[in-house]
C-alpha positions as CSV (number, residue, x, y, z in Angstrom):
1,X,191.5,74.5,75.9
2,X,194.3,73.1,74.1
3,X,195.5,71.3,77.1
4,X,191.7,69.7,77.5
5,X,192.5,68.8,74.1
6,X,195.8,67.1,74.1
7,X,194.1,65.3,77.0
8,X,191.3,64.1,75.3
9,X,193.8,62.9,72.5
10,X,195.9,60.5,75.3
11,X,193.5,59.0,76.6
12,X,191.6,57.8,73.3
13,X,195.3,56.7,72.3
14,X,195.8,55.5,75.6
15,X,192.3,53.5,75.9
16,X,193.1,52.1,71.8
17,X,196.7,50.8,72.8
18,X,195.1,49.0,75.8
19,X,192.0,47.1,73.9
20,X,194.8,46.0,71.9
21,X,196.7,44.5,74.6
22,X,193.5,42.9,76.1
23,X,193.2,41.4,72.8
24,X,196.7,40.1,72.5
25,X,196.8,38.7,75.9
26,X,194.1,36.1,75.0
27,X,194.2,33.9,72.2
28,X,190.6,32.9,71.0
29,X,191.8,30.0,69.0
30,X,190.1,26.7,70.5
31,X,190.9,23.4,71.6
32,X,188.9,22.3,68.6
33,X,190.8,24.0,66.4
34,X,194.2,23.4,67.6
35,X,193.8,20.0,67.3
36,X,192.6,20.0,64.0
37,X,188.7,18.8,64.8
38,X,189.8,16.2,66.9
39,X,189.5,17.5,70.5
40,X,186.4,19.3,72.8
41,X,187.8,21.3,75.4
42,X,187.2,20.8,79.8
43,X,184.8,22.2,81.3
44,X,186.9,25.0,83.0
45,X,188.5,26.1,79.9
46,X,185.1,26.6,78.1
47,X,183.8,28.7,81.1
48,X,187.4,30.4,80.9
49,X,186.9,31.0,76.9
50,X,183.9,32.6,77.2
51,X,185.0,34.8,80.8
52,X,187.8,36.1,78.0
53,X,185.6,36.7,74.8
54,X,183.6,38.9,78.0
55,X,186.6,41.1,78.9
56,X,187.3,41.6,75.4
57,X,184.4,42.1,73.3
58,X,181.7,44.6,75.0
59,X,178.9,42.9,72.9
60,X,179.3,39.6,75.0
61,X,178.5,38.7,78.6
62,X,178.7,35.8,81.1
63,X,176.6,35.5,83.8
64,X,175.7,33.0,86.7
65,X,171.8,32.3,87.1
66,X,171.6,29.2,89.7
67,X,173.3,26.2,91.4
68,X,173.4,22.3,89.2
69,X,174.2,19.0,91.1
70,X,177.6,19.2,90.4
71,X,178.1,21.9,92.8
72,X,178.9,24.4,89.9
73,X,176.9,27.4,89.1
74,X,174.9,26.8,85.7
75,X,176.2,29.8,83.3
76,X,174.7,32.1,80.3
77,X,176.4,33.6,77.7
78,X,174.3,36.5,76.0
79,X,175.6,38.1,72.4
80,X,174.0,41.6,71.9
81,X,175.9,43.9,69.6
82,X,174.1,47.1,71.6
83,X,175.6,45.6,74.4
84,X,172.1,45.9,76.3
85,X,171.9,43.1,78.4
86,X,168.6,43.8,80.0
87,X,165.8,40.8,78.8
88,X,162.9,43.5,79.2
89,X,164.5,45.7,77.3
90,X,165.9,43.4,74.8
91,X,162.5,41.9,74.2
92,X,160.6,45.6,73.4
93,X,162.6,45.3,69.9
94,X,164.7,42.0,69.4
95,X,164.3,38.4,69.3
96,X,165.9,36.2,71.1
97,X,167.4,32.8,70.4
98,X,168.6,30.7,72.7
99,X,171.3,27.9,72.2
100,X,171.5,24.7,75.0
101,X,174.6,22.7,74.9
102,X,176.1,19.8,76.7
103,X,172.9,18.3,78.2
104,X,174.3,15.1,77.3
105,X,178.7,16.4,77.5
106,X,179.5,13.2,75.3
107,X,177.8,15.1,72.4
108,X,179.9,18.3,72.5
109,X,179.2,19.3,69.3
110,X,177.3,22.3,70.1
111,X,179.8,23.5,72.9
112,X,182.4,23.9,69.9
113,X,180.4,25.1,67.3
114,X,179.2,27.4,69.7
115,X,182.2,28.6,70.9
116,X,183.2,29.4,67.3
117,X,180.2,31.4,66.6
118,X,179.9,33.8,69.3
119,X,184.1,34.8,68.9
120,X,183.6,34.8,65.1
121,X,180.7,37.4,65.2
122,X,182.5,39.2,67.6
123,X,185.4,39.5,65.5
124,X,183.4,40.7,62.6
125,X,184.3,37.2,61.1
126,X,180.4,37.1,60.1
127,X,178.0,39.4,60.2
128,X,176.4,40.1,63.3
129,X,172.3,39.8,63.6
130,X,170.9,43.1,63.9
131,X,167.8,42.1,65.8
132,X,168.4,38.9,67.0
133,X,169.9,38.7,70.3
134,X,171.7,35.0,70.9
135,X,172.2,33.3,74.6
136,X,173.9,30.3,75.3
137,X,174.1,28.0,78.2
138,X,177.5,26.6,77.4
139,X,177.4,23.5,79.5
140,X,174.4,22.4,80.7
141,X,175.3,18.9,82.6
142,X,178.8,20.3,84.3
143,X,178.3,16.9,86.7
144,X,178.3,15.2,83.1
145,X,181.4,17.2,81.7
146,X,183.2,17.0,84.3
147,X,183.1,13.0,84.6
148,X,185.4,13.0,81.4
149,X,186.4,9.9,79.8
150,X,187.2,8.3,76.4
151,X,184.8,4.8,76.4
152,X,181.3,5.7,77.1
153,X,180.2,7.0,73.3
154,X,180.6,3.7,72.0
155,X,179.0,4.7,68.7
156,X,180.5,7.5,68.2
157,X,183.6,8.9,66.2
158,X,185.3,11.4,68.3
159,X,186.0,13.7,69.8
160,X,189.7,12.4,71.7
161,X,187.5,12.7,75.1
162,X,184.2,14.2,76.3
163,X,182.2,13.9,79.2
164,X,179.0,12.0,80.5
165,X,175.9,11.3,79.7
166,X,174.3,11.2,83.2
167,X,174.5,14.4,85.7
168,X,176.1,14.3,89.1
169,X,173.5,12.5,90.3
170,X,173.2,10.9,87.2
171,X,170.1,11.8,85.8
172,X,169.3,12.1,81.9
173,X,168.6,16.0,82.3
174,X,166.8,16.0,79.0
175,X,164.3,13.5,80.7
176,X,163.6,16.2,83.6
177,X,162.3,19.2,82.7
178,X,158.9,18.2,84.3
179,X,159.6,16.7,86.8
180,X,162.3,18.7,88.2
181,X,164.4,16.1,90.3
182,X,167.8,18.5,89.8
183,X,169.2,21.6,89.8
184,X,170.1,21.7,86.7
185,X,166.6,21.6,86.0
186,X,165.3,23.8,88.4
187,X,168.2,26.4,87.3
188,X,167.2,26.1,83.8
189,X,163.5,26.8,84.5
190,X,164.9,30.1,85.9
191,X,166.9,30.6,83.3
192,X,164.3,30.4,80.7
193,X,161.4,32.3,82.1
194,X,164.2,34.9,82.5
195,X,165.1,34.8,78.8
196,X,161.7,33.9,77.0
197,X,163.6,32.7,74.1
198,X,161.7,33.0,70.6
199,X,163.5,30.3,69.1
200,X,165.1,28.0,71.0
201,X,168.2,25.3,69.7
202,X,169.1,22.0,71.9
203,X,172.4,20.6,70.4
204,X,172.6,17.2,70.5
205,X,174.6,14.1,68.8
206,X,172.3,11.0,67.1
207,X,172.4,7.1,67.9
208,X,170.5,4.6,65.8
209,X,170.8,4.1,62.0
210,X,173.6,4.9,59.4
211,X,173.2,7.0,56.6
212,X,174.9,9.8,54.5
213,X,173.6,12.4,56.2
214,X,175.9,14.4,59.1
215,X,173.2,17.1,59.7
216,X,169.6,16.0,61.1
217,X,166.9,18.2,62.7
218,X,164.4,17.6,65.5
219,X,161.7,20.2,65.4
220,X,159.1,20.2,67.8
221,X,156.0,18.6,66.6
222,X,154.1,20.9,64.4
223,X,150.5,19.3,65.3
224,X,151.5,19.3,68.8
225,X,152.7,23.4,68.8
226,X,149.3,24.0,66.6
227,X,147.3,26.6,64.9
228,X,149.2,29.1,63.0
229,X,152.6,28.7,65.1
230,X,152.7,25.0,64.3
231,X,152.1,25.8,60.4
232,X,155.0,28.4,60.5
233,X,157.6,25.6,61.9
234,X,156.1,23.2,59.4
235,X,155.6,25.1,56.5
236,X,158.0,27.9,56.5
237,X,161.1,27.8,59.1
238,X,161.4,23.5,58.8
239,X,162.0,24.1,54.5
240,X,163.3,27.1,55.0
241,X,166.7,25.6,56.5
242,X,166.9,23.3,54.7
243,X,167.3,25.7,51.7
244,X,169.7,27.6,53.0
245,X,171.7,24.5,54.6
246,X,171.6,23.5,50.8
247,X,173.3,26.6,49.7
248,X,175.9,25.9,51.8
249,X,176.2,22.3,50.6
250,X,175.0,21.0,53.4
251,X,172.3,18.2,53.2
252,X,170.0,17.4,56.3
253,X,167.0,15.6,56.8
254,X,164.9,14.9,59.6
255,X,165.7,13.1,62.8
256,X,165.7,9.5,61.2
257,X,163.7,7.5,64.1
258,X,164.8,4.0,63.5
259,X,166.3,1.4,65.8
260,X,167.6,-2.2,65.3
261,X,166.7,-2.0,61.6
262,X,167.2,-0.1,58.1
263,X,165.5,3.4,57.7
264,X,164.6,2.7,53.8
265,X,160.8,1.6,54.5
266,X,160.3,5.2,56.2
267,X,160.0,6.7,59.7
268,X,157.7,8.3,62.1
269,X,158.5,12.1,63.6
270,X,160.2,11.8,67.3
271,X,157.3,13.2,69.6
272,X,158.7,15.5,72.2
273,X,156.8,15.5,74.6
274,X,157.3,17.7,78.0
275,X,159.9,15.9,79.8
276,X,161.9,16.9,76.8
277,X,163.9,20.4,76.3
278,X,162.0,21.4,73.2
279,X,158.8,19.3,74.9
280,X,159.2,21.6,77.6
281,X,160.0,25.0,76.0
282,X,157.1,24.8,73.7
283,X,155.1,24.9,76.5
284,X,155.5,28.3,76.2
285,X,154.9,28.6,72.9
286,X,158.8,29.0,71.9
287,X,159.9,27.6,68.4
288,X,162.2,24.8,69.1
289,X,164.4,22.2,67.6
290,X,167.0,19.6,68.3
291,X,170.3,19.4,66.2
292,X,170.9,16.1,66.4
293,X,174.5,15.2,64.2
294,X,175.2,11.6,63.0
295,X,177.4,9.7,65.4
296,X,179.9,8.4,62.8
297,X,180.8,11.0,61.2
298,X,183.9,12.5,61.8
299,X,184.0,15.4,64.8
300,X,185.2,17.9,63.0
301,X,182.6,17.6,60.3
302,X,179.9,17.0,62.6
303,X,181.1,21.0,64.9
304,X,181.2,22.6,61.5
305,X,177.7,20.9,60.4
306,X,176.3,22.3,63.9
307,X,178.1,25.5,63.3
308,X,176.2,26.5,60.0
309,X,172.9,24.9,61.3
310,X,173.0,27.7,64.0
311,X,174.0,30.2,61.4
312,X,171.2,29.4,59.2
313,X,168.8,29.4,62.2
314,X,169.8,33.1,63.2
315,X,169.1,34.4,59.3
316,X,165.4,32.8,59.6
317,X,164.8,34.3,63.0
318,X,166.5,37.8,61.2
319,X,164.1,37.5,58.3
320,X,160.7,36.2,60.5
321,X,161.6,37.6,63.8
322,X,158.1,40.2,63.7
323,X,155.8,37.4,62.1
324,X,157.5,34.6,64.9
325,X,156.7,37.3,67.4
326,X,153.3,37.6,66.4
327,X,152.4,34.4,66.0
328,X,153.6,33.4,69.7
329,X,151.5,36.5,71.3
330,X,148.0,35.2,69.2
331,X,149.2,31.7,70.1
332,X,148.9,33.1,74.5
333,X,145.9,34.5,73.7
334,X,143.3,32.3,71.5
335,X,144.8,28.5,73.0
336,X,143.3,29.4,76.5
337,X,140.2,30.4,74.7
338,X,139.8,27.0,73.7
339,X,136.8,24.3,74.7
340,X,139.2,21.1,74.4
341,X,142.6,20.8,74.7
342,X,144.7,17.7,73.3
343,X,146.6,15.5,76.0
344,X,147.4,12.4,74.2
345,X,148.6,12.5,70.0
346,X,148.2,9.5,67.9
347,X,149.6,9.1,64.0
348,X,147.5,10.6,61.3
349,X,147.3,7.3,59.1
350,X,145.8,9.5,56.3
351,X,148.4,12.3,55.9
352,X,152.2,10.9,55.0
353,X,155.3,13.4,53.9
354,X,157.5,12.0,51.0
355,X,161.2,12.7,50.4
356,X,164.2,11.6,48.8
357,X,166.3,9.7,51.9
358,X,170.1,9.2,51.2
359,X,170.9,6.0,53.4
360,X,173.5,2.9,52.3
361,X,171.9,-0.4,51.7
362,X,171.4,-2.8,55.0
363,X,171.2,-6.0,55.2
364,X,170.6,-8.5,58.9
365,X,173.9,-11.5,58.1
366,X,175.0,-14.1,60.1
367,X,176.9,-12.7,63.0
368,X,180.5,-14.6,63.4
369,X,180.3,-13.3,67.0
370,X,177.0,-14.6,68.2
371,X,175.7,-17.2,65.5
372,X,173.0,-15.0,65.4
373,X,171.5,-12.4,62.9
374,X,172.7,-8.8,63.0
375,X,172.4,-5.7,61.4
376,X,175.4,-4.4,58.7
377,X,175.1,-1.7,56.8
378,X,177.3,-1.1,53.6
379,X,178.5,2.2,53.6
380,X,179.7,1.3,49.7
381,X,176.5,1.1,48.8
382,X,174.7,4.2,49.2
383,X,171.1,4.9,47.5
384,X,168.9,7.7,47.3
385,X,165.4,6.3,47.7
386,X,161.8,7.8,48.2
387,X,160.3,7.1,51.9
388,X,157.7,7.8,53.8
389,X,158.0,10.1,56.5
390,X,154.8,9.7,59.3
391,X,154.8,13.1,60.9
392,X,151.5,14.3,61.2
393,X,149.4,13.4,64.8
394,X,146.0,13.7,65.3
395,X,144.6,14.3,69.3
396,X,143.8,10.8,70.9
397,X,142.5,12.2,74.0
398,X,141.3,15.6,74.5
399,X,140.1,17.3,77.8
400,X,138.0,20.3,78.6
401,X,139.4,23.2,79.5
402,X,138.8,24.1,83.0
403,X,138.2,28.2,84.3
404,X,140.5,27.3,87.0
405,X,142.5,25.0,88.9
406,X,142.6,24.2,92.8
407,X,145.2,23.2,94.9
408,X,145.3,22.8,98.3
409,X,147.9,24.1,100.1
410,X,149.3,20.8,101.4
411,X,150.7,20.0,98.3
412,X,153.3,22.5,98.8
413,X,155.8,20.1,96.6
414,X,153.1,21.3,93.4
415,X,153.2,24.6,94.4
416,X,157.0,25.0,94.7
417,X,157.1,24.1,90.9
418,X,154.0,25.9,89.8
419,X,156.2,28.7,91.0
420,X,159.8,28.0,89.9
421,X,157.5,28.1,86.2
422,X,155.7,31.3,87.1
423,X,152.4,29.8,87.3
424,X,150.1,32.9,88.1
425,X,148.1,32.1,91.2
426,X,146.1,33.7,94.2
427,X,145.3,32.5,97.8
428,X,142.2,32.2,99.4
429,X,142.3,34.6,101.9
430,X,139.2,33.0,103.6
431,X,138.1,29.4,104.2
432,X,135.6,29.2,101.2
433,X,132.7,26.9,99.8
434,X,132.7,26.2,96.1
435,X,131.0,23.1,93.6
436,X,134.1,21.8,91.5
437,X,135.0,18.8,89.1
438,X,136.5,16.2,90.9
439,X,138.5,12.9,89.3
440,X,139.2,9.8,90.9
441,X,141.6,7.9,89.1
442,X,139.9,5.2,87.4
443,X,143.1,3.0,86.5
444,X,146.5,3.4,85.4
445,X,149.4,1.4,84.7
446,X,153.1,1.2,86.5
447,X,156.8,0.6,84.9
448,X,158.1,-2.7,86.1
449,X,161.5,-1.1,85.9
450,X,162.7,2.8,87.1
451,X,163.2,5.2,85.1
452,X,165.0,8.4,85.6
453,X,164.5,7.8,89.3
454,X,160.7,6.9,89.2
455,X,158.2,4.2,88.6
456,X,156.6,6.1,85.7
457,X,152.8,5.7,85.3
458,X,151.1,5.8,82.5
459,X,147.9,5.2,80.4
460,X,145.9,6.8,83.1
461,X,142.3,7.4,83.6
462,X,139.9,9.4,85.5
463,X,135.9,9.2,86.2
464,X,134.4,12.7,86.5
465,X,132.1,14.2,89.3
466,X,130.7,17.5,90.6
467,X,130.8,18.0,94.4
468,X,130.8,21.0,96.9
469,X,134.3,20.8,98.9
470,X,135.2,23.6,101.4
471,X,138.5,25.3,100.9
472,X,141.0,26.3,103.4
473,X,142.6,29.9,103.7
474,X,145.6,29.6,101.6
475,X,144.7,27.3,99.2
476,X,145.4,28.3,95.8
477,X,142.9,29.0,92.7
478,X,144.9,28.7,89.6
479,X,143.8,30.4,86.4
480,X,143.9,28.7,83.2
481,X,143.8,31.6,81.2
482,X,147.6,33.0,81.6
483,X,151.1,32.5,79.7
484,X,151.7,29.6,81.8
485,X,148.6,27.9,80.1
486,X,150.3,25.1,78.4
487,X,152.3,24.1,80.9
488,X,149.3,24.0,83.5
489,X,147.5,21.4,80.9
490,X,150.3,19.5,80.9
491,X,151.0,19.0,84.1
492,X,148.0,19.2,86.2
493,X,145.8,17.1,84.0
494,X,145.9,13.3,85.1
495,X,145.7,11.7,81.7
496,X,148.6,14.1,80.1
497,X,151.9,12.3,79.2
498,X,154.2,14.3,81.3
499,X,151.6,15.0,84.1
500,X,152.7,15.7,88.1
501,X,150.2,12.4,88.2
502,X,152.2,10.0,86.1
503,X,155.8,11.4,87.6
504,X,154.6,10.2,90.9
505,X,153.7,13.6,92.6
506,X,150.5,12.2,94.0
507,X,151.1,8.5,94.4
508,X,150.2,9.0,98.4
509,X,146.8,8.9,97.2
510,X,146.8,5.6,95.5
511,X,147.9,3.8,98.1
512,X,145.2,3.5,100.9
513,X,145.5,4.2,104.0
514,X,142.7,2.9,106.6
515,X,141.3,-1.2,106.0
516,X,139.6,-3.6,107.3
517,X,140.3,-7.1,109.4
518,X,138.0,-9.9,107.8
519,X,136.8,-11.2,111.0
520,X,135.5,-7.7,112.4
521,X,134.0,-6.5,108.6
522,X,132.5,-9.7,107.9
523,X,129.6,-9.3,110.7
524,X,129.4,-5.4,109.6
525,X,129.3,-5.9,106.3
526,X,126.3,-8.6,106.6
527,X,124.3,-5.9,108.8
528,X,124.9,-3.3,105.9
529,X,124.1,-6.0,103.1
530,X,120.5,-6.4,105.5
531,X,119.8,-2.4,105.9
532,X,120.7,-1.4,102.3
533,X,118.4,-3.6,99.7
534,X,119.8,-1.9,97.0
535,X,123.2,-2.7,98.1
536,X,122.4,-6.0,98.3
537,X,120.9,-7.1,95.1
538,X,124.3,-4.9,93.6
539,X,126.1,-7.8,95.6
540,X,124.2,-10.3,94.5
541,X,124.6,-9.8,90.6
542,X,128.2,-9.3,90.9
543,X,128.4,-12.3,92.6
544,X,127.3,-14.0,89.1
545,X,130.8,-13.1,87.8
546,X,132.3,-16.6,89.0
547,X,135.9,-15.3,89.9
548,X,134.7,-12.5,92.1
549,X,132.4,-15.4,93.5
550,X,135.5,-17.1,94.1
551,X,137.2,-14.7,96.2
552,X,136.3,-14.0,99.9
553,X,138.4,-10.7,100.2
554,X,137.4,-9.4,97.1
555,X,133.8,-9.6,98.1
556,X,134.7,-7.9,101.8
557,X,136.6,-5.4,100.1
558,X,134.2,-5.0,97.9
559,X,131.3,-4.1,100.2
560,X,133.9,-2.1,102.1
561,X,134.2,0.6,99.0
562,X,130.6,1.2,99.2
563,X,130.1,2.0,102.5
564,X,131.0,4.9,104.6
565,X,134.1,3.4,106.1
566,X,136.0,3.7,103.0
567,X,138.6,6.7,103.1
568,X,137.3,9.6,100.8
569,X,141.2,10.2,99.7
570,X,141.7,7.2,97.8
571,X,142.1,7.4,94.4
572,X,140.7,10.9,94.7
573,X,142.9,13.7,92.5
574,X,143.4,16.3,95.1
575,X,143.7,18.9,92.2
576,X,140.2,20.1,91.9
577,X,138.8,22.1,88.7
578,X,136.6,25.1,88.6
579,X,134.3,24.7,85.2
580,X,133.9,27.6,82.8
581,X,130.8,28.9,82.3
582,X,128.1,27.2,79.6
């Protein structure tokens, strides 16, 4: 016994001595801090950082989820103190809030700040959350971080170097998380559904206006998340850190949304819609917010602003983490339950928030550069000023809530996304008759320029119709009524901002495919005009409009589209919709 005993004894002595060599082999201090706030470390030594803090600390882990552009495996980070690591299991009794960093490398605030905080509540340096469980990706755009350079944030006071704002392929990722070009993006849907953050931070570094502030936030739009979760993040978490950032001496204000002017006459609220992070992760009814720091401020300032921002964020979701859970589960349930469903936002004109702004007077001088006017702003003048702060919408177009959506198996490029988001759907398993709402796109409009590799469409419109189409075995009915919910409105609705429509994933059926040569129509189309009265006399009145008078293909085509020699496909949305019952 006494020998089991002395046993017992050196290996608890021998286990101690080692975790203290582990510990002295690694030295947690960061490139940020050795250089005094004036440096952001490589990409390899951040992935190396937190590979150490891993082997270390039992509370911390580092895991690989999926492949980015680069080539590189996209990481996550997770800080648990009961070093369960499980998401099911984690989710029975924690929250969880999850950090982004380095979508845009040149703004490495948040890969700094965050390094800090996960080593200093290791450490016991501040108190750990007791149910909040934190994950981090700690680079999101390696392509971007690992294209480093020293030019490319013109506007912005440090750090020494950074990386890029464009991936390996050089996308905007925060421009992608519909449309899913990369994957980065692709990966990060993954990574999400795997997480299901409550809360969810995007780090992030401001261009635009000057003005005292270094701190500003981004939350989601409050009218946009709705009901009784968009009233919380309004009315509750938004001045709630604020109050504590003002504790701490910290001021912040809201994302100030000006360009190419002074921000004194007031601002309207960023809307982030879909193709956005926090767009895309309210979609599933997370609570979400950008840190976006002010470009001229000094680094340093700017990591430790980010640094307490994130602190302040894991005390509210501490403090709110059984009402922010409940108010996300009634949020899946009652929005399906819905008849309408808003699309498009406008401002609400009739409601207007009022603060105090601290900016620096502005003024538009004679440039000695261009002979021309341009914007100075005199940081030795600094106000304190009332403005008004538009951040209130209203719907501008609403649509009603289908039972279900179809989609034919063909459009397998749909279906490989409606399943990398975990869209709940089942097969036919028999070729099937049904009546469904149909759209045909009624018009739309086209960028003259690309954008984030696409010709983006936008203010789109449908006309509506009922029609019995036969289904093939294996197409797929779609349920509206799931988790996935939001997302499915979003995307799969024609009009929606961020739809698969006006990202291009259907433009084969604008273009047509099957026409006409004048000289062979022109006889065919006077036999129809002769056999169809009603036709006809339809001709006949248009032809009072004088330019369609005018023009001898427009008429053709025109009789063309009425007859039964005009291709069905065109212009036809192949996503069909199953009506709820009246």
């Amino acid at each position: 016994m006494k020998n089991i005993l002395l046993l017992l004894c050196l290996i608890i002595i021998s286990c101690t001595f080692s975790e203290k060599q582990i510990t002295k082999n690694f030295d947690f201090t960061t490139s940020f801090e050795k250089s005094n706030g004036t440096e952001t470390p490589k990409y390899s030594e951040v992935i190396t950082y937190y590979q150490n803090l891993a082997k270390v600390y039992p509370e911390i882990t580092i895991q690989e989820i999926g492949m980015t552009d680069s080539g590189f495996p996209l990481h996550i980070i997770t800080l648990n103190p009961d070093a369960t690591f499980d998401f099911e299991e984690i989710r029975k009794t924690k929250r969880i809030l999850m950090i982004n960093n380095g979508i845009h490398p040149g703004e490495s605030d948040g890969i700094d700040a965050t390094m800090l905080l996960f080593r200093d509540i290791a450490q016991g340096t501040i108190t750990a959350p007791e149910s909040t469980v934190l994950v981090t990706i700690p680079v999101y755009n390696i392509g971007g971080a690992l294209n480093r350079n020293s030019g490319t944030r013109t506007n912005q006071n440090g750090p020494a170097a950074y990386g890029f704002r464009g991936n390996a392929r050089n996308y905007d990722l925060n421009r992608d998380f519909i449309k899913n070009d990369t994957r980065n993006a692709r990966t990060f849907a993954e990574t999400f559904h795997l997480v299901q953050p409550d809360v969810f931070i995007d780090n992030h570094v401001s261009n635009g206006a000057d003005y005292q502030y270094t701190l500003t936030h981004l939350f989601t739009q409050h009218n946009k998340l709705g009901g009784a979760l968009g009233n919380y993040l309004n009315n509750e978490m938004h001045p709630q850190l604020e109050a504590l950032l003002k504790e701490k001496n910290w001021d912040i204000t809201p994302y100030v949304n000006v360009w190419g002017t002074t921000p004194d006459k007031g601002w309207t609220q960023f809307m982030d819609s879909p193709r956005y992070s926090t767009g895309y992760t309210t979609l599933w009814n997370t609570l979400g917010m950008m840190v976006e720091t002010h470009m001229l401020k000094p680094y340093k300032l700017r990591v430790e602003g980010t640094y307490e921002l994130m602190k302040s964020m894991i005390e509210i979701t501490e403090k709110d983490g059984e009402k922010i859970q409940s108010l996300r589960e009634k949020a899946f349930s009652s929005l399906p339950k819905q008849k309408t469903y808003p699309v498009n936002w406008r401002i609400d004109t009739s409601q207007v928030t009022k603060f105090n702004f601290k900016g620096y007077e502005g003024a538009f001088i004679d440039s000695e550069l261009t002979g021309a006017k341009r914007l100075k702003y005199f940081q030795n003048k600094p106000y304190s000023k009332e403005i008004k702060y538009q951040n209130y919408f209203i719907p501008a177009t609403e649509i009603e809530i289908p039972k279900a959506y179809v989609v034919p198996q063909g459009w397998w490029n749909v279906i490989d996304v409606l399943k990398l988001n975990q869209v709940v759907y089942k097969s036919l398993e028999k070729d099937t008759t049904m009546t469904v709402e149909v759209y045909h796109i009624k018009d739309y409009k086209t960028s003259k320029t690309p954008f984030e590799g696409h010709y983006l469409h936008y203010k789109t419109s449908v006309e509506k119709s009922k029609e019995s189409i036969t289904l093939r075995k294996g197409d797929i009915i779609v349920e509206s009524n799931q988790r996935a919910f939001r997302y499915l409105m979003e995307t799969l609705e024609p009009e929606a901002l961020d739809s698969f429509f006006n990202w291009n994933f259907f433009d084969t059926v604008v273009q047509q495919k099957e026409g006409f040569s004048p000289y062979v129509w022109e006889d065919k189309a006077s036999e129809l005009l002769i056999k169809n009265e009603e036709l006809r006399i339809k001709f006949l009145k248009k032809k009072k409009d004088t330019t369609f008078a005018s023009n001898w293909y427009a008429q053709l085509d025109w009789i063309h589209k009425q007859s039964d020699h005009y291709e069905k496909a065109h212009m036809r949305y192949p996503v069909y919709r199953v009506l709820k019952k009246k």
